[in-house]
C-alpha positions in Angstrom: 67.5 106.7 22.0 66.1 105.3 18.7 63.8 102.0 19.3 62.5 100.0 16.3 60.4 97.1 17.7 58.7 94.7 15.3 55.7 92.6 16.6 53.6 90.0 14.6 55.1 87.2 14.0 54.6 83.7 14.6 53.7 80.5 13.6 50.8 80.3 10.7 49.7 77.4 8.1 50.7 77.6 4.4 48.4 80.2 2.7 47.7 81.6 6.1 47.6 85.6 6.7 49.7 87.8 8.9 50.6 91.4 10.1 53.8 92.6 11.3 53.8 96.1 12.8 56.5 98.2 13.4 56.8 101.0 16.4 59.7 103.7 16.3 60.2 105.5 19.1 62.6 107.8 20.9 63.0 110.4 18.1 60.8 113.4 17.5 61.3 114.1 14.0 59.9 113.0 11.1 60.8 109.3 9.4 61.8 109.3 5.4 61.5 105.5 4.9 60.2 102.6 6.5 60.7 99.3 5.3 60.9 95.7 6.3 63.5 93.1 5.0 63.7 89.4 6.1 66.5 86.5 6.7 65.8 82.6 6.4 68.0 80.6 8.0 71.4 80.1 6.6 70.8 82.8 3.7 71.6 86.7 3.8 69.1 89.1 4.5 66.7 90.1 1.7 64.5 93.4 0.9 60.7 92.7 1.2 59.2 96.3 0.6 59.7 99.7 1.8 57.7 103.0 1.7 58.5 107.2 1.4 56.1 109.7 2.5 53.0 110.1 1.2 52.8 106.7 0.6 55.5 106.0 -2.4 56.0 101.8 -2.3 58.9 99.6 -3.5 58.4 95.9 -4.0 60.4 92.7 -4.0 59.0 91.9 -7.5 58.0 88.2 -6.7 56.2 89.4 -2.8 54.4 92.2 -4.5 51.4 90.4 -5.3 50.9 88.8 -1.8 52.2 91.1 0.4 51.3 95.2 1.1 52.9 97.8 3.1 51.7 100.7 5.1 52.2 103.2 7.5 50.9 105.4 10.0 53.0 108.5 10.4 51.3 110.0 13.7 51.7 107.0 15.2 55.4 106.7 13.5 54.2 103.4 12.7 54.9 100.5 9.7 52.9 97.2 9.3 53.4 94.7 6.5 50.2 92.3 5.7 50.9 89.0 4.0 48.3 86.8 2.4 48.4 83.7 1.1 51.8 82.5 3.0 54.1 80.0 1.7 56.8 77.9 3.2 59.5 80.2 1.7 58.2 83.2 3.3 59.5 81.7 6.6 62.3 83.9 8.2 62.8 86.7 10.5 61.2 89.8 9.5 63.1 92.8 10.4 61.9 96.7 10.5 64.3 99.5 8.7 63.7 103.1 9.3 65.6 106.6 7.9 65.7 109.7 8.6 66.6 112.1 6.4 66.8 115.0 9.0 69.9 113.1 10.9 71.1 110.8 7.9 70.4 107.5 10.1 69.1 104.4 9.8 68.3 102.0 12.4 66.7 98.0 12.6 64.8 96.3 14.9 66.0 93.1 16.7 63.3 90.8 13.9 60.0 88.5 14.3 60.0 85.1 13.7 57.4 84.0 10.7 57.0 80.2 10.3 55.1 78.9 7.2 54.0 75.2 8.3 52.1 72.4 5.8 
């Protein structure tokens, strides 16, 4: 059974720093893309940033100055650093993974990043 567990979040002041990781578990092969997308309340989930093997990245145009994403493929591992927070970054962050060997995706249950002044 496929487990995507994000971790990381919580509560940080405006132009604070933060790293959400991602663990996959439960599947032996190989993941194609990992990626993290988030939802603020009342408003529909939005892409953030994802990454391909060997390290290929795809931005939201207006995060891809603040924020970077990375990944560990032993570890079958995805982490998402954010700099200089603003209030408008405040939403559940959730992990996507693929793979291309079984033509799945799955999602973690989210983290919780609040922005305060």
């Amino acid at each position: 059974q496929v487990q995507v567990v994000e971790s990381g979040g919580g509560l940080v002041q405006i132009g604070g720093s933060l790293r959400l990781t991602c663990a996959v578990s439960g599947v032996t092969g190989p993941v194609y893309r990992m990626g993290w997308y988030r939802q603020a309340s009342g408003k529909e989930r939005e892409f953030v940033a994802h990454i391909l093997p060997k390290g290929i990245t795809t931005y939201e145009e207006a995060l891809k100055e603040r924020f970077t994403i990375s990944r560990d493929d032993a570890k079958k591992m995805v982490y998402l650093q954010m700099e200089n927070l603003k209030t408008e970054d405040t939403a559940v962050y959730f992990c996507n993974v693929y793979f291309a060997t079984i033509s799945s995706e799955y999602w973690g249950r989210g983290t919780q990043v609040t922005v305060s002044s």
